[in-house]
N, C-alpha and C positions, 0 to 999 in steps of 0.2 A: 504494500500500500504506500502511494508515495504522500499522498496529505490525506488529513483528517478533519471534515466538517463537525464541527457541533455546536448548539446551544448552552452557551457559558452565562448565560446571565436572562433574564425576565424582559421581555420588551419595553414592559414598562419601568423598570429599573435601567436599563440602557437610556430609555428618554428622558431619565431623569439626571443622566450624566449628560445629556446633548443639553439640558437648559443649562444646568449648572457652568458648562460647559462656555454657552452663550454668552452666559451674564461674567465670565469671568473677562473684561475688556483690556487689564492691562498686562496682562501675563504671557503674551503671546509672542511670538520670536517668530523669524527668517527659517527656515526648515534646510537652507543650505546650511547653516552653522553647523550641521549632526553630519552633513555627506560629509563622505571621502571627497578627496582632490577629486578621483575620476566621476564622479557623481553629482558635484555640484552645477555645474553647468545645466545641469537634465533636471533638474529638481525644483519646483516651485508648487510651497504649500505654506501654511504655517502649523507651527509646535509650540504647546504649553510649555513655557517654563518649567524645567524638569524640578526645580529648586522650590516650584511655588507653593504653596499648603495646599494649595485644589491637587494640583498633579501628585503631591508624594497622598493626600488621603485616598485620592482615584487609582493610586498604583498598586496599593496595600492593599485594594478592595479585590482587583483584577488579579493579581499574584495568588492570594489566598483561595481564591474562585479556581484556579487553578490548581493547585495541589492539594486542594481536598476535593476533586473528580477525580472518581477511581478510573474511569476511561481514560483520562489525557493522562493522567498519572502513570498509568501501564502502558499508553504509546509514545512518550517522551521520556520517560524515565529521567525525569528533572531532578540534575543536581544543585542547579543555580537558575532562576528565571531574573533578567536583567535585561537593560537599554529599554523599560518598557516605558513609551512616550503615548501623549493623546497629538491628533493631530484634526488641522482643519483644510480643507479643500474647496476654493469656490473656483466660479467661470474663468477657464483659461488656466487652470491648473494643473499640474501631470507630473510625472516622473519617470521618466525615460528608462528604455532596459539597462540593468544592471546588478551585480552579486555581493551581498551585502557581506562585508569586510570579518573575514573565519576569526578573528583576534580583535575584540573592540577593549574598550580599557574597561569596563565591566565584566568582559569575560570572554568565553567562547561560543558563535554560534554555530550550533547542531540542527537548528531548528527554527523558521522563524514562522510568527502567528500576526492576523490580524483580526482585531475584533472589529464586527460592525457595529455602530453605535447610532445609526439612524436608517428610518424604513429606506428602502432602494429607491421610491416612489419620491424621494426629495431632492434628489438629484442624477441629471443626466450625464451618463459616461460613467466616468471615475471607478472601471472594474479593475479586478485584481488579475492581470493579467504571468503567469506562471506559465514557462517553456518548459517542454516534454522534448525530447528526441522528435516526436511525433508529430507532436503539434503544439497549440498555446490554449492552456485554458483559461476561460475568462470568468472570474468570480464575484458578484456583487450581492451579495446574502443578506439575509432579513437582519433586522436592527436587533441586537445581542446575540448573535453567531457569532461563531470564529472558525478559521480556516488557519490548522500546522502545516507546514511544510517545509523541504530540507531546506535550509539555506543554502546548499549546492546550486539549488536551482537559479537561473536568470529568471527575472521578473521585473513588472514597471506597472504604473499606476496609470490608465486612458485618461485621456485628457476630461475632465469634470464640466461639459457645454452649459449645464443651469442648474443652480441648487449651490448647496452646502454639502458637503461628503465629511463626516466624523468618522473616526475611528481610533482604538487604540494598536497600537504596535509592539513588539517585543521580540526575545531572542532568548531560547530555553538552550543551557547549557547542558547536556545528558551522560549520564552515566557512562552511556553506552556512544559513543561517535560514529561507529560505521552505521548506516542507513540501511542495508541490509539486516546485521547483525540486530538492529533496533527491529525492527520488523519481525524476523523471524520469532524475537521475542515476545512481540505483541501476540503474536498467531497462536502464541504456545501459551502464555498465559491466559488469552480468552478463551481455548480450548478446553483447559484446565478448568474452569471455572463453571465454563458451561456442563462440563460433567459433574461437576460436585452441585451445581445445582440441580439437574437434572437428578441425578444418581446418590447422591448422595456420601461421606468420607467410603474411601475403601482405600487399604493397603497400597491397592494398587496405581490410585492416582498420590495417596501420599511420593509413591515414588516420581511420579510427572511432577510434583512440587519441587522435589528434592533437586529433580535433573534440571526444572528452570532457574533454582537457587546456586547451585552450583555452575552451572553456562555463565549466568549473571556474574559470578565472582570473576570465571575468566576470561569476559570477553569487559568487562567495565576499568575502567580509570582508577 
């Protein structure tokens, strides 16, 4: 599996991060100050002051939202969730393709996520554009979803024609760094789980416990 949709937050709990969000008028910053050199040029949005009391209470909130989901928890295997910013997008906005930087001063990314923080329906364009081998997909998802994905991947933000576009952003540090390796774990934990629900403990899935605990020792940081 290479990314992972899901509902991380309440819709109405997400709009209540887009007002707060609104009303906050002076905390907002140039969104080239966070690009790389290769990256600013293509970049045009703005970002909450990372420093400001809205962003570190909205960070707390999202960080926590995430490492008590037993699903993102089992497909990230998050040792550090960090660089996590809110960001705003109006007409004539975008960010060009490019691979967000494996060594930020926060940490490493393995992974990165974007939350939606308002309905799709408030603004035109601004999808989350992610290259495959294959092809590009294009991701614009209801207001409190998020979308994981490797940070390997090239990716760029379509340009936003009308409307406001919110979201938060971030980068999960994992246990585990190869993309494969993380996966294969995922497949094997939900496996595991779904038989002890279905079936209930038996010896013999204690052993399928054993053998993910131990792969996890040797394939992790």
């Amino acid at each position: 599996m290479e990314y992972l949709t899901h509902s991380l937050i309440d819709k109405s709990e997400a709009l209540q991060i887009v007002n707060k969000l609104k009303a906050e008028k002076s905390s907002w910053q140039d969104g080239k100050k966070t690009a790389g050199s290769h990256a600013a040029e293509i970049k045009s949005n703005f970002q909450l002051d990372k420093n400001s009391k809205l962003s570190i209470n909205l960070r707390d909130i999202i960080v926590n939202k995430i490492i008590s989901n037993p699903l993102l928890k089992s497909f990230t295997l998050p040792s550090l969730i960090h660089g996590v910013m809110f960001t705003q997008s109006l007409a004539g906005h975008r960010y060009g393709s490019h691979i967000d930087n494996p060594y930020m001063p926060s940490g490493r990314s393995d992974l990165s996520f974007t939350l939606f923080l308002n309905n799709p329906e408030d603004y035109q364009g601004g999808e989350l554009c992610i290259q495959t081998i294959n092809k590009t997909e294009k991701v614009k998802l209801s207001a409190g979803e998020m979308i994981i994905y490797p940070s390997t991947q090239l990716h760029s933000v379509a340009e936003v024609k009308d409307g406001e576009r919110f979201v938060c952003v971030g980068w999960i540090q994992s246990y585990v760094q190869n993309n494969e390796d993380r996966n294969f774990l995922f497949g094997l934990d939900a496996g595991a789980k779904g038989l002890l629900a279905k079936h209930g403990r038996s010896d013999e899935l204690d052993l399928i416990f054993q053998s993910y605990s131990n792969i996890l020792r040797r394939l992790g940081d």
